[in-house]
VEXKOLLUM-758821 format. One record per residue (C-alpha): x, y, z. Coordinates in Angstrom, 2 decimals. Layout:
BEGIN
rec px=X; py=Y; pz=Z
...
This chain:
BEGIN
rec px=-30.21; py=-30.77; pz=3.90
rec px=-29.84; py=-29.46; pz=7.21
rec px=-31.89; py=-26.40; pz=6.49
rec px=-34.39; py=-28.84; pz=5.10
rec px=-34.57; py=-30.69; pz=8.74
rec px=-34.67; py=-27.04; pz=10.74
rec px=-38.18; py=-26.48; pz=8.15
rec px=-39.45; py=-29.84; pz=9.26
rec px=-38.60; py=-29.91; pz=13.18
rec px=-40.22; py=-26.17; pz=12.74
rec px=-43.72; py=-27.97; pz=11.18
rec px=-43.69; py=-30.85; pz=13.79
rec px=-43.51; py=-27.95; pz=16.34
rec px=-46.27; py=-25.94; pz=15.20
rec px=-48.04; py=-29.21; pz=14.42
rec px=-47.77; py=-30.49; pz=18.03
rec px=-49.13; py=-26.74; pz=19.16
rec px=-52.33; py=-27.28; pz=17.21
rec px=-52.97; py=-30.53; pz=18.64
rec px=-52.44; py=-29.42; pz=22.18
rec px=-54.23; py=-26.23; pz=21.68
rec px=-57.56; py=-28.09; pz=19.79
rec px=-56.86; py=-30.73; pz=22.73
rec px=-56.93; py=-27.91; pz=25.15
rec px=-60.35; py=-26.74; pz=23.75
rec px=-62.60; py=-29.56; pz=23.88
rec px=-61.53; py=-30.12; pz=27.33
rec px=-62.97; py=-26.90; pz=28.18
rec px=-65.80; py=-27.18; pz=26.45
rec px=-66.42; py=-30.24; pz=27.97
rec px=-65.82; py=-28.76; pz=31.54
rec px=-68.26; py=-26.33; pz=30.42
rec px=-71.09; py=-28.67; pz=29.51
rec px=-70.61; py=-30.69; pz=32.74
rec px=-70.64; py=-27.76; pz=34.84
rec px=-73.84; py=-26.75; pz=32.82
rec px=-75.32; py=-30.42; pz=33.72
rec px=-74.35; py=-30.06; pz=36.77
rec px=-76.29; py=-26.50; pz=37.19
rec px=-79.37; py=-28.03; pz=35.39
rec px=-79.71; py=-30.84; pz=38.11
rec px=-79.49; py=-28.45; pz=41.05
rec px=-82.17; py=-26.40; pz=39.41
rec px=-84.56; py=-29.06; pz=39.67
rec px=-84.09; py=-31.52; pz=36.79
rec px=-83.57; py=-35.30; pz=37.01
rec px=-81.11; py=-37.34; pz=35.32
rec px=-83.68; py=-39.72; pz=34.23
rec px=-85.49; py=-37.10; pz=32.65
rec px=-86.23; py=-36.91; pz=29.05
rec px=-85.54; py=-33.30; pz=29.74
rec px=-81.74; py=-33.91; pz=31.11
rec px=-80.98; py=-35.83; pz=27.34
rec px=-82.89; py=-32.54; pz=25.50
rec px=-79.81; py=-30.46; pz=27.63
rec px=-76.96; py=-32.57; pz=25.89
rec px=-78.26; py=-31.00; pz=23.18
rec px=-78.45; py=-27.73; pz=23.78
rec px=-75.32; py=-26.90; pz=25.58
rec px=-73.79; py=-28.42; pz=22.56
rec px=-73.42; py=-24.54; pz=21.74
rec px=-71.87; py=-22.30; pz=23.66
rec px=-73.89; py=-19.23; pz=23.70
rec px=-76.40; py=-20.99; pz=25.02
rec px=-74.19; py=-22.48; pz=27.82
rec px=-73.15; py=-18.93; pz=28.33
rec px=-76.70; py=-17.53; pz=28.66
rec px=-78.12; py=-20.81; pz=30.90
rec px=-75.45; py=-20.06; pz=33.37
rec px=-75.61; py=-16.35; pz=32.90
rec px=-79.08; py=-16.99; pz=34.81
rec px=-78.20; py=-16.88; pz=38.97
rec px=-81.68; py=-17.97; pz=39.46
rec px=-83.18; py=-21.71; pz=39.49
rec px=-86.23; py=-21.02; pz=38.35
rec px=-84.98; py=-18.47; pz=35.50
rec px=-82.66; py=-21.71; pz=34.74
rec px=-85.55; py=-24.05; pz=34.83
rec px=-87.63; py=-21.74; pz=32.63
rec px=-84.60; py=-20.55; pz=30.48
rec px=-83.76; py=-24.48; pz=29.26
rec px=-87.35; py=-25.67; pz=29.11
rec px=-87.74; py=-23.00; pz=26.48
rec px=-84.20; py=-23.85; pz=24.83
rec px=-85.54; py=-27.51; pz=24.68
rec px=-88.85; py=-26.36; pz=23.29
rec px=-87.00; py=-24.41; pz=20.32
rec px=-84.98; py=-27.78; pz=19.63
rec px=-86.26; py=-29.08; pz=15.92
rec px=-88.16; py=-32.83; pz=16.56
rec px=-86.47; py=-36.07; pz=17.07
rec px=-86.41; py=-37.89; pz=13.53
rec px=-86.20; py=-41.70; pz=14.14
């Protein structure tokens, strides 16, 4: 019996690890969206923008988070997620 409770404190433990660590994750990611926001409104675009809402979408993935940012430029920015929001398939309502 007691071996039986080591076996289960040991899953609880790992359990606990996988929630922290997935926990852990999105937190980044979202730190990495809002600091990709953030770069896409000193680059010129409004919050009010259709534009801004297109971005929620895109830095949804990481790569292209990676490669907005990756640009030092505003204007590359600028030009770099106007053409990311182009690519995005049509709104179906």
């Amino acid at each position: 019996m007691e071996e039986f409770r080591k076996g289960e404190e040991s899953c609880d433990q790992a359990l606990k690890e996988v929630v922290t660590e997935k926990k852990n994750k999105k937190s980044e990611q979202l730190e990495n969206i809002k600091q990709c926001l953030d770069a896409a409104i000193e680059c010129g675009m409004s919050q009010n923008s259709d534009e801004f809402y297109a971005c929620t979408k895109v830095f949804k993935d990481e790569i292209n988070r990676y490669v907005f940012l990756h640009c030092t430029e505003p204007d590359a920015r600028y030009r770099w997620i106007r053409n990311a929001i182009a690519d995005l398939p049509p709104p179906t309502y």
